[in-house]
C-alpha positions as CSV (number, residue, x, y, z in Angstrom):
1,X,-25.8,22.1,14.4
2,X,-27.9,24.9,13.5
3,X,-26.5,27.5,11.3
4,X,-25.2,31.0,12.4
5,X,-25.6,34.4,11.0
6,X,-22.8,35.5,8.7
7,X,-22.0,31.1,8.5
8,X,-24.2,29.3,6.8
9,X,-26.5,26.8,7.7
10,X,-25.6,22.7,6.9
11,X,-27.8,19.4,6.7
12,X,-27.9,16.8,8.4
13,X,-25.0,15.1,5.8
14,X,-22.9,17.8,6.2
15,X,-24.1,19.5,2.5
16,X,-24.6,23.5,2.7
17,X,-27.7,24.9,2.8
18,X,-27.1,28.4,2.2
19,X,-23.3,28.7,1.6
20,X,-22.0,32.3,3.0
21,X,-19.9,34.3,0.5
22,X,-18.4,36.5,3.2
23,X,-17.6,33.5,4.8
24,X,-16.0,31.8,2.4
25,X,-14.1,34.9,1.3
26,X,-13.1,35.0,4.8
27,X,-11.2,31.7,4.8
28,X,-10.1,32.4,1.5
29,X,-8.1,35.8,2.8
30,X,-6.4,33.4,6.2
31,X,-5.2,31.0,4.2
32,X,-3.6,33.2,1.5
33,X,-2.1,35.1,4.8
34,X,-0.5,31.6,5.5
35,X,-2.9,29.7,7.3
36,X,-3.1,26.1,7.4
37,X,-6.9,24.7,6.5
38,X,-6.7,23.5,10.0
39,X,-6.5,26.8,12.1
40,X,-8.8,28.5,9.7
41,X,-11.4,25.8,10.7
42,X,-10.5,26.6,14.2
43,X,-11.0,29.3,14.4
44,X,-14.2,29.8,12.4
45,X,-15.8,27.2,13.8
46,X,-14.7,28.9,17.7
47,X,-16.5,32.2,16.3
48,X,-19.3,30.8,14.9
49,X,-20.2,27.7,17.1
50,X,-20.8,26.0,13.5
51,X,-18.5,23.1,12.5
52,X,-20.3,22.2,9.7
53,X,-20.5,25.3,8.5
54,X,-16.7,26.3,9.1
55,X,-15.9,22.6,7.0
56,X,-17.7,23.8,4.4
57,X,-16.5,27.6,4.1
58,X,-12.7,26.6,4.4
59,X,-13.0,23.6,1.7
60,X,-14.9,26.7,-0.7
61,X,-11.8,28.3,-0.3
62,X,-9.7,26.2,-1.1
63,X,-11.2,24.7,-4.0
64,X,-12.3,21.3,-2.9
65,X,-15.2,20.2,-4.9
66,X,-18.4,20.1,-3.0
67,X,-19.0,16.4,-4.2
68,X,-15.7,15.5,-2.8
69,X,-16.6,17.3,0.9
70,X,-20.0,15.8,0.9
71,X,-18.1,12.0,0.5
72,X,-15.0,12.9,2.8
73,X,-17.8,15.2,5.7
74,X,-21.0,12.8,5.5
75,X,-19.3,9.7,6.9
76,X,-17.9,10.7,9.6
77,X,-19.4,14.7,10.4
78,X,-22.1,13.4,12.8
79,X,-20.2,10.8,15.1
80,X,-17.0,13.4,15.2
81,X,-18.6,16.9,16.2
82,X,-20.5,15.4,18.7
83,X,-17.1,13.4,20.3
84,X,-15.1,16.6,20.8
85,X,-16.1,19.4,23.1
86,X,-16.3,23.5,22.0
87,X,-13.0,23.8,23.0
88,X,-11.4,21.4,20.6
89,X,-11.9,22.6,17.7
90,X,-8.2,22.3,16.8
91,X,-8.3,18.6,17.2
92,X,-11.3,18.7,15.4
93,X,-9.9,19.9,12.3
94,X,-6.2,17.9,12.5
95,X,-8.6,14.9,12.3
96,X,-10.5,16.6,9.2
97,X,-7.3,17.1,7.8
98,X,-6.3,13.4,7.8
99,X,-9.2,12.2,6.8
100,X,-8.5,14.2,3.8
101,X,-11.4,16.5,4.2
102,X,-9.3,19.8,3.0
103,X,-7.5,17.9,0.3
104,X,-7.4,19.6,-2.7
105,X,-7.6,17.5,-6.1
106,X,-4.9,18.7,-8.7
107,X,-5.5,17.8,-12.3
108,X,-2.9,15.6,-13.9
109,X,-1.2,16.0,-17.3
110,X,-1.3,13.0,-19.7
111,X,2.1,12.0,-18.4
112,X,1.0,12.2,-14.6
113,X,-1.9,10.3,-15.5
114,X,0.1,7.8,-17.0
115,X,2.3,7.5,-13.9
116,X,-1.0,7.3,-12.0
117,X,-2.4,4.7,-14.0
118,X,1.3,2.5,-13.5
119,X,0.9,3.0,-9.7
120,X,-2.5,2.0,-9.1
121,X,-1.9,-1.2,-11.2
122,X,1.3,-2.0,-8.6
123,X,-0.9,-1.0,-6.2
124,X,-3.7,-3.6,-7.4
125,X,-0.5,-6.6,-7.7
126,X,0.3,-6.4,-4.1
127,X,-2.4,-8.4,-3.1
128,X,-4.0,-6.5,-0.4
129,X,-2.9,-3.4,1.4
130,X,-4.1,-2.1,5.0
131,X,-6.9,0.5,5.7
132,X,-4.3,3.0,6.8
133,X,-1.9,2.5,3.9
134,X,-5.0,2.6,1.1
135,X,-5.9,5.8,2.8
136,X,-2.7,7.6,2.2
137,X,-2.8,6.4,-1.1
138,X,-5.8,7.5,-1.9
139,X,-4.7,10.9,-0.4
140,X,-1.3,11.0,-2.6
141,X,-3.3,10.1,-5.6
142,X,-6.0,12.8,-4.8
143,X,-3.3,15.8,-4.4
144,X,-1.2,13.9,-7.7
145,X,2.1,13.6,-5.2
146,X,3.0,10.5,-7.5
147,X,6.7,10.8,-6.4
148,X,5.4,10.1,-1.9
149,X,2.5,7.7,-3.5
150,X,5.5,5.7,-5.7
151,X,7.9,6.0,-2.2
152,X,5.1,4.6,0.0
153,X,3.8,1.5,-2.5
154,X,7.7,0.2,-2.2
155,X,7.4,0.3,1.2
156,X,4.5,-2.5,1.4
157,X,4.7,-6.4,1.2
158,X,3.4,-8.5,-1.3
159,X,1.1,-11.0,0.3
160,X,1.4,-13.9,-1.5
161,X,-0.6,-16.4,-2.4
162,X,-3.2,-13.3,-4.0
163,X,0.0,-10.8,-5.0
164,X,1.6,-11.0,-7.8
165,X,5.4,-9.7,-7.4
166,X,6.4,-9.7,-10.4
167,X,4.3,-7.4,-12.0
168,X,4.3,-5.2,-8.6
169,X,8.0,-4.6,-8.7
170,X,8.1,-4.4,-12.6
171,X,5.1,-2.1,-12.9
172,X,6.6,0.0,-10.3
173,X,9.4,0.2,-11.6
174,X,8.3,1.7,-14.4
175,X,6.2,4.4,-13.0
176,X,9.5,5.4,-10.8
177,X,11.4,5.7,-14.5
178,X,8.7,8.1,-16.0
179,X,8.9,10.0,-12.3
180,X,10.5,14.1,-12.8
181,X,13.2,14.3,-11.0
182,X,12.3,15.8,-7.5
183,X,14.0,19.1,-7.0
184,X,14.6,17.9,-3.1
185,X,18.4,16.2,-3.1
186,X,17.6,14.1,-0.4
187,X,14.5,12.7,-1.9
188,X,15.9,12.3,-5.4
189,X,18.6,10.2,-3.9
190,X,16.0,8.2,-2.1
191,X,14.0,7.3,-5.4
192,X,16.8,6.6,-7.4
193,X,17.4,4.5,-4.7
194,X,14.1,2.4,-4.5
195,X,13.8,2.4,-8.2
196,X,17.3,0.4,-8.4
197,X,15.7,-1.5,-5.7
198,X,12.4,-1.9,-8.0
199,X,14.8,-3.0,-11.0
200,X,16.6,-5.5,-8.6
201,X,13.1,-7.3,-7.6
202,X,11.7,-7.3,-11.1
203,X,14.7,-9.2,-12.4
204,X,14.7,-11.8,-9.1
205,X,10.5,-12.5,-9.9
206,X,11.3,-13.1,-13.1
């Protein structure tokens, strides 16, 4: 799409051109209002005509790392503008959304990363995981929610004979030990829950 006035103009791989300022510092002032990254896409990109262009000013203000929005926006930009009609622009951006376009990376303390590190490695026994699940992962990971990415991995089957359970259940196990207590009841409950589960599994593969 070509770029409009007071927008911004994108490539063909979704990178910015010219970024906007006033833009950006639009999108920035919604969402510190209260808007969600998807209805400030909407409605920029409604204004403006410009998808790419909306993508780009909303991730600005959020923070996301242009790198990041040139990997999440250049797969997929193309093939989904052109499937969804001027008047969808909502839909548009819940699908951004899920694909992780507006996620925002948050940089991890040592003892996050080590929690990180335990995770992916129980991540790596299973043995295989599906698209869908490695996706949310990968989302968890990117935003450092360890405590839904440690609630999700027990959750998943180890597919034997390329898993190895043992060290899925133990290494997990540990990461759920070094997790802070959430500040949720009902989700503290549930990991104390699934670690005791973790600790039960670990002691049967062994």
């Amino acid at each position: 799409m070509a770029g409009i006035a007071g927008t911004g103009t994108t490539d063909a791989a979704g990178r910015p051109a010219c970024p906007d300022a006033d833009t950006v510092a639009q999108a920035r002032r919604l969402l510190a209002e209260g808007q969600g990254p998807v209805g400030v896409f909407a409605g920029l990109a409604l204004r403006s005509g410009d998808r790419p262009a909306a993508v780009w000013a909303v991730c600005r203000a959020l923070g996301v790392p242009d790198a990041r929005v040139r990997e999440r926006l250049g797969r997929v930009a193309e093939a989904l503008f052109a499937e969804y009609g001027p008047d969808e622009e909502e839909s548009v951006g819940e699908l951004l959304e899920l694909l992780g376009v507006f996620d925002v990376p948050r940089t991890l303390d040592g003892h996050e990363q080590e929690v990180l590190g335990l995770l992916k490695t129980a991540g790596a026994a299973l043995g295989g995981i599906s698209s869908g699940v490695a996706h949310g992962l990968s989302r968890r990971f990117v935003k450092g929610e360890l405590t839904a990415a440690f609630l999700l991995l027990a959750r998943q089957p180890v597919r034997q004979p390329r898993g190895n359970a043992a060290t899925f259940w133990g290494t997990l196990a540990a990461a759920g030990a070094l997790l802070p207590p959430p500040a949720d009841p009902g989700t503290a409950a549930q990991v104390a829950q699934v670690l005791a589960e973790c600790r039960r599994h670990t002691a049967e593969a062994h």
